[in-house]
C-alpha positions, -999 to 999 in steps of 0.1 A, spaced: -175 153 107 -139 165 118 -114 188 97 -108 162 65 -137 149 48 -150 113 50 -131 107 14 -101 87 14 -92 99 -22 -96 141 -2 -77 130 24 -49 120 7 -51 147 -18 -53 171 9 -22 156 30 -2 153 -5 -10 188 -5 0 201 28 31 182 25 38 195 -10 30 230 -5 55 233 32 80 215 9 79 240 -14 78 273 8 107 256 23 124 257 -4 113 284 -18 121 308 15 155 290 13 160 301 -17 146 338 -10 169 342 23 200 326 2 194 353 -24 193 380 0 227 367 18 246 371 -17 235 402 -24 247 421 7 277 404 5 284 418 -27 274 449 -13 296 446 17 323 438 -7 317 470 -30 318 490 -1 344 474 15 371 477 -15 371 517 -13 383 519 24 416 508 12 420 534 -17 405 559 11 429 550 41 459 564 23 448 600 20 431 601 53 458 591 72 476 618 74 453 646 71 459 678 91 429 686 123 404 695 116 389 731 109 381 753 137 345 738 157 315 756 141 324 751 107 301 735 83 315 713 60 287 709 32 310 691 2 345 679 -6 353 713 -19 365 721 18 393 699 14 408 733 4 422 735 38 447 716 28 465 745 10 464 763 38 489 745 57 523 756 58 550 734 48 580 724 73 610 743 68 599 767 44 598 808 54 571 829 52 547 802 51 547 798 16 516 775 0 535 758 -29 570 745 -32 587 762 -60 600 729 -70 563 713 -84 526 708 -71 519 702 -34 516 668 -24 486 674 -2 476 688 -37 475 658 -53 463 637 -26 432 660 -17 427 654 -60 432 620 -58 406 620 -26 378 642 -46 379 624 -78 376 591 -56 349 604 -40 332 616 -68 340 582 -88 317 563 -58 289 589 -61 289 580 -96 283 545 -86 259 553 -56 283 549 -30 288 577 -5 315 585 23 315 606 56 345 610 76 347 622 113 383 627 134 392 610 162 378 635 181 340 628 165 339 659 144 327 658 108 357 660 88 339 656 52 309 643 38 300 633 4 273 653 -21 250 620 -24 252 607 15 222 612 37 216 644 59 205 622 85 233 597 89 259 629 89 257 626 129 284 602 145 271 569 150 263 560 189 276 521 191 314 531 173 343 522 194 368 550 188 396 531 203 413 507 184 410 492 147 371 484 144 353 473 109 318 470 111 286 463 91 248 479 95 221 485 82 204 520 91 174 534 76 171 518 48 215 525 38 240 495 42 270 506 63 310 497 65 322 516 95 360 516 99 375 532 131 415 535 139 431 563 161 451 576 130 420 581 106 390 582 129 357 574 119 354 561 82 319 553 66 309 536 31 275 531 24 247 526 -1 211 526 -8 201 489 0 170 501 -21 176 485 -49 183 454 -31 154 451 -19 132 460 -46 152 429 -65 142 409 -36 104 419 -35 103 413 -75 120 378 -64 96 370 -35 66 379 -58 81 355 -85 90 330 -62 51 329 -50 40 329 -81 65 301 -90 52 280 -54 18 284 -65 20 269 -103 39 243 -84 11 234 -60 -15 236 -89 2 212 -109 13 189 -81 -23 189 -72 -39 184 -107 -10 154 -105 -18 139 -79 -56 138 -83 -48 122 -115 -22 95 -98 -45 93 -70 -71 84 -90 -55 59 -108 -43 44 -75 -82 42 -63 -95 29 -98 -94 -7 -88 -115 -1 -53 -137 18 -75 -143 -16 -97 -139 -38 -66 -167 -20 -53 -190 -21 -83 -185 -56 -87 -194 -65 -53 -222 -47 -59 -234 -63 -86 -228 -95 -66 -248 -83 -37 -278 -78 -68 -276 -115 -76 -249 -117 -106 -226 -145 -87 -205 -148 -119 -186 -111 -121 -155 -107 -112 -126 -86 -108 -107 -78 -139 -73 -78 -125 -48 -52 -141 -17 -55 -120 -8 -91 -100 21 -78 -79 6 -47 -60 -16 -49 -32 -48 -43 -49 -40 -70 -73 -39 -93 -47 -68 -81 -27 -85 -87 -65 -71 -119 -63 -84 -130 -32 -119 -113 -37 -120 -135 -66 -116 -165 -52 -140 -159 -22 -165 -147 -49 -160 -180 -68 -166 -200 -39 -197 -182 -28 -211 -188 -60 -199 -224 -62 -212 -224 -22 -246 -211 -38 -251 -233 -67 -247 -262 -44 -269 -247 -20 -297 -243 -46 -295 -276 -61 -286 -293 -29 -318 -281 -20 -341 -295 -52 -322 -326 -51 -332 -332 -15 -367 -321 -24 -367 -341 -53 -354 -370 -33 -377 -369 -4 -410 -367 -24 -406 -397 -44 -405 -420 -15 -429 -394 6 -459 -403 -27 -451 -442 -28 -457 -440 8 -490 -422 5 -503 -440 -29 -494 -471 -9 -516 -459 20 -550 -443 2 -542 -477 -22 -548 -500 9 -575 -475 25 -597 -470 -3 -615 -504 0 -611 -535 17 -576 -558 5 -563 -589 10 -542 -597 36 -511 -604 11 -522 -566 -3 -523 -550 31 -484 -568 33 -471 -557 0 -481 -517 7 -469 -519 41 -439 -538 27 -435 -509 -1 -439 -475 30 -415 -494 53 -393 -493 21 -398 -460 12 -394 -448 52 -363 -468 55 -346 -447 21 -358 -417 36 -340 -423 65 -314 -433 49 -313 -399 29 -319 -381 62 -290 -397 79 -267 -385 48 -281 -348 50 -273 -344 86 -239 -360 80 -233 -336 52 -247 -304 73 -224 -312 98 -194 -312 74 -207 -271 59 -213 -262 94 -179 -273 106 -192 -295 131 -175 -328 112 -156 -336 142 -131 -369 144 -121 -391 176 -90 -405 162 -75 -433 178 -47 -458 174 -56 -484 153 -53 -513 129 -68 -506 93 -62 -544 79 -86 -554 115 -113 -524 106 -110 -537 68 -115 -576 77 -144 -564 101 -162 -547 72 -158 -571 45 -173 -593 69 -206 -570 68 -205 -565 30 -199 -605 20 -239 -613 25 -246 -594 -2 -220 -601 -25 -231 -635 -22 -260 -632 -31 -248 -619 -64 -225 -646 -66 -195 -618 -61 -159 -627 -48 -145 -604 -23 -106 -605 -24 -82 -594 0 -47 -585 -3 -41 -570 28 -11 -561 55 -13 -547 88 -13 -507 94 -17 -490 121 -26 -454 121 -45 -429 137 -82 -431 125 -121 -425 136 -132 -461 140 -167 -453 130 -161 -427 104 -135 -448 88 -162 -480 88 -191 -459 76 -164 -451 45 -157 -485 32 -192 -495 41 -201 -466 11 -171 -483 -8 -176 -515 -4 -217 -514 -3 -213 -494 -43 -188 -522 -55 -211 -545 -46 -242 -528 -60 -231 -516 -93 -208 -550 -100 -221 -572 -122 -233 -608 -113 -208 -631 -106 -178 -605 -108 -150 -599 -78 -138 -574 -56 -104 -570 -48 -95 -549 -17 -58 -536 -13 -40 -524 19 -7 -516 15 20 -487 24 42 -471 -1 66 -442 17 48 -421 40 13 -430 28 -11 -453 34 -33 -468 0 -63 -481 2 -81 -494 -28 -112 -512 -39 -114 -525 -75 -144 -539 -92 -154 -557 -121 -187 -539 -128 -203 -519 -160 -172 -488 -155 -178 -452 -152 -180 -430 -188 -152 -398 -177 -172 -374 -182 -196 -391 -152 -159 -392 -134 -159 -356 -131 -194 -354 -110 -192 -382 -91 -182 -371 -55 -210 -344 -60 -244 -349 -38 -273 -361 -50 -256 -372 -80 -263 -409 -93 -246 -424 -128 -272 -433 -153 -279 -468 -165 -245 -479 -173 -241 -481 -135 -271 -490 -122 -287 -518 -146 -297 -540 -111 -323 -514 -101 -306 -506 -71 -305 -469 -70 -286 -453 -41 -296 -413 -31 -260 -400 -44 -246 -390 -11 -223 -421 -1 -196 -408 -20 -197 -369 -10 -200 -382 24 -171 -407 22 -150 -378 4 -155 -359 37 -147 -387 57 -112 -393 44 -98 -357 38 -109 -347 74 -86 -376 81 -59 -357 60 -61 -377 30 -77 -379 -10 -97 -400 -25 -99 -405 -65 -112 -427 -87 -103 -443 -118 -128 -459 -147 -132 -481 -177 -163 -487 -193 -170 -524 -196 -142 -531 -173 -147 -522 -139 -136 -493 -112 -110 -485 -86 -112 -456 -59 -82 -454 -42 -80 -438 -3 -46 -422 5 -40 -415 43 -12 -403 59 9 -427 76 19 -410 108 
């Protein structure tokens, strides 16, 4: 089944998702890390501003107090006073003159000191020597000892963080070893409320990115929801749903498009199916019963010789119309199949024209019809035979359905890049609302057209339609009842 299921409205919802959500932690993490940066460095700047109030009064400090002496607060800055001053005798502690100035420095140096306790900052000070000099009430017992990576030669400012205190160490041969620090505690319980909000933020986030996306998903899928219910009512037997199409310009508007289009023609494909098939039923079993009344008629007792003509007379009729109808329905089989195949060849259409009006004059005289010709020569590329057995159809209905004693003009002629072929008659006309049926098979106009009894089996004209657009070109007809009709052949000319 593999990792994502078989939906395509999960799978994208899930990779939506995953994108979403490493998008987001991303982010989120940046944000977290970016956070964490600014804080220390406004640590490192609060510590760092103090070592330059701190220098002064450490520069010059006297050496330290002899080894083995503990140094628990600042109160041992006391030492100071008992340094005796240059020049004066006896070794006198205070200049008559006003307060020491190692006095006021060490004062200045306490109340400093106590000022960054105050504020959570503490100091410890060793001499160049790495003795402890001094250490602050509030700084850690366990960070009194000298620090192992300290260069103690040279000016050195560094930054570390040791368990769990951020550190400025500043090291110079006339102050020794200088060190600010601070609980980072606090820092990082900001930053562990942060992280918690910060999940909590990523995960409302994800939840409504996902209860988004199902929705927009969803609404993206809708239309392959009702492309699929449709079909399936189609696949039922309902040929006349279709897709109700929301939005033209996306792609599932178009697919609706197309789908629509196919349906239609499967259900136009259909309906001609079904009737094609009762008409050719319907066709077939009239001449099928005149052959066999015909037959028991002439079996059932003993006839004349002029009866025994007339039946076989009527069956040889009714064979040759089924033949006739059979011949159409394999012609028009072909064309569904796609087996209509041309053999075009070079040729002249005012020669094939001549050659069939030829064939077609017998008849019209017979009805007292004049065939006229108005005719020049064209050459083009054609079927010979498909092109004859297509004014045959013309020509053999102009005659049929003509009235006694009319004409028949035939036109050749070329206008631009096309090639017009017409026939015009003066028969009975065609009503328009016949016009619109009658290159359909098996269909036949009523009486208007056929008042000489000579009914035809309605597929000459589908067949002829086929005929000329596999040559590239349209057929249409035009009508006037009482008048006459025209259909007109346009072929291409090169």
């Amino acid at each position: 089944m593999g990792i994502f299921p078989q939906s395509i409205r999960w799978r994208i919802q899930l990779w939506y998702l995953l994108l979403l959500a490493a998008i987001i932690a991303a982010l989120l993490a940046a944000f977290h890390r970016n956070q964490r940066e600014i804080k220390y460095q406004v640590l490192d700047r609060e510590l760092s501003n103090p070592i330059t109030r701190l220098l002064p009064n450490l520069e010059r400090r006297p050496e330290s107090p002899p080894r083995g002496r503990r140094l628990p607060r600042l109160d041992l800055l006391e030492d100071f006073e008992d340094e005796p001053r240059p020049g004066l005798e006896g070794g006198g502690r205070r200049s008559p003159r006003g307060p020491d100035p190692l006095e006021r420095r060490r004062v200045n140096l306490d109340e400093l000191v106590e000022e960054l306790a105050e504020n959570g900052i503490f100091v410890i000070h060793w001499s160049r020597g790495g003795e402890l000099r001094f250490a602050s009430e509030n700084s850690p017992e366990e960070l009194r000892s000298l620090p192992d990576k300290v260069s103690r030669e040279g000016d050195r400012v560094s930054k570390e963080t040791v368990q769990g205190y951020r550190e400025i160490i500043h090291a110079s041969p006339n102050v020794g070893i200088l060190v600010v620090g601070a609980s980072v505690k606090p820092i990082e319980t900001y930053l562990s409320k942060l992280e918690t909000k910060l999940i909590g933020i990523g995960f409302l986030i994800i939840v409504g990115g996902f209860l988004v996306g199902w929705f927009l998903i969803g609404r993206s899928l809708k239309p392959i929801e009702v492309i699929s219910g449709v079909a399936h009512r189609i696949a039922e037997g309902n040929l006349s749903e279709r897709i109700k199409i929301s939005g033209n310009g996306s792609e599932l508007g178009q697919l609706s498009m197309v789908l629509n289009e196919t349906f239609e023609k499967l259900e136009t494909s259909f309906e001609h199916q079904v009737r094609f098939t009762a008409d050719a039923s319907h066709e077939m079993r009239t001449p099928i019963a005149v052959i066999l009344s015909k037959s028991q008629f002439a079996l059932s007792k003993e006839r004349s010789p002029e009866k025994y003509q007339e039946a076989l007379q009527t069956c040889v009729d009714s064979a040759q119309h089924m033949r006739t109808l059979t011949s159409g329905l394999l012609e028009l089989s072909k064309v569904d199949s796609g087996e209509f195949h041309l053999r075009p060849e070079l040729g002249n259409l005012e020669e094939l024209t001549g050659e069939v009006v030829k064939l077609i004059e017998p008849l019209a005289d017979d009805r007292g019809i004049k065939i006229k010709c108005n005719l020049r020569s064209m050459k083009a590329e054609f079927d010979p035979s498909k092109m004859r057995q297509a004014l045959l159809n013309l020509l053999g209905n102009a005659v049929k359905y003509n009235r006694e004693g009319g004409e028949i003009e035939v036109t050749l002629n070329k206008i631009g890049p096309e090639i017009f072929w017409s026939v015009q008659d003066t028969g009975w006309g065609i009503e328009s609302v016949a016009l619109k049926s009658i290159f359909e098979r098996f269909y036949q106009v009523d009486k208007a057209r056929t008042r000489t009894g000579r009914n035809g089996t309605g597929l000459g004209l589908p067949i002829t339609k086929a005929i000329v657009e596999a040559h590239g070109g349209t057929i249409s007809v035009v009508s006037e009842v009482g008048k006459g009709t025209t259909f007109q052949v346009k072929l291409p000319a090169g």
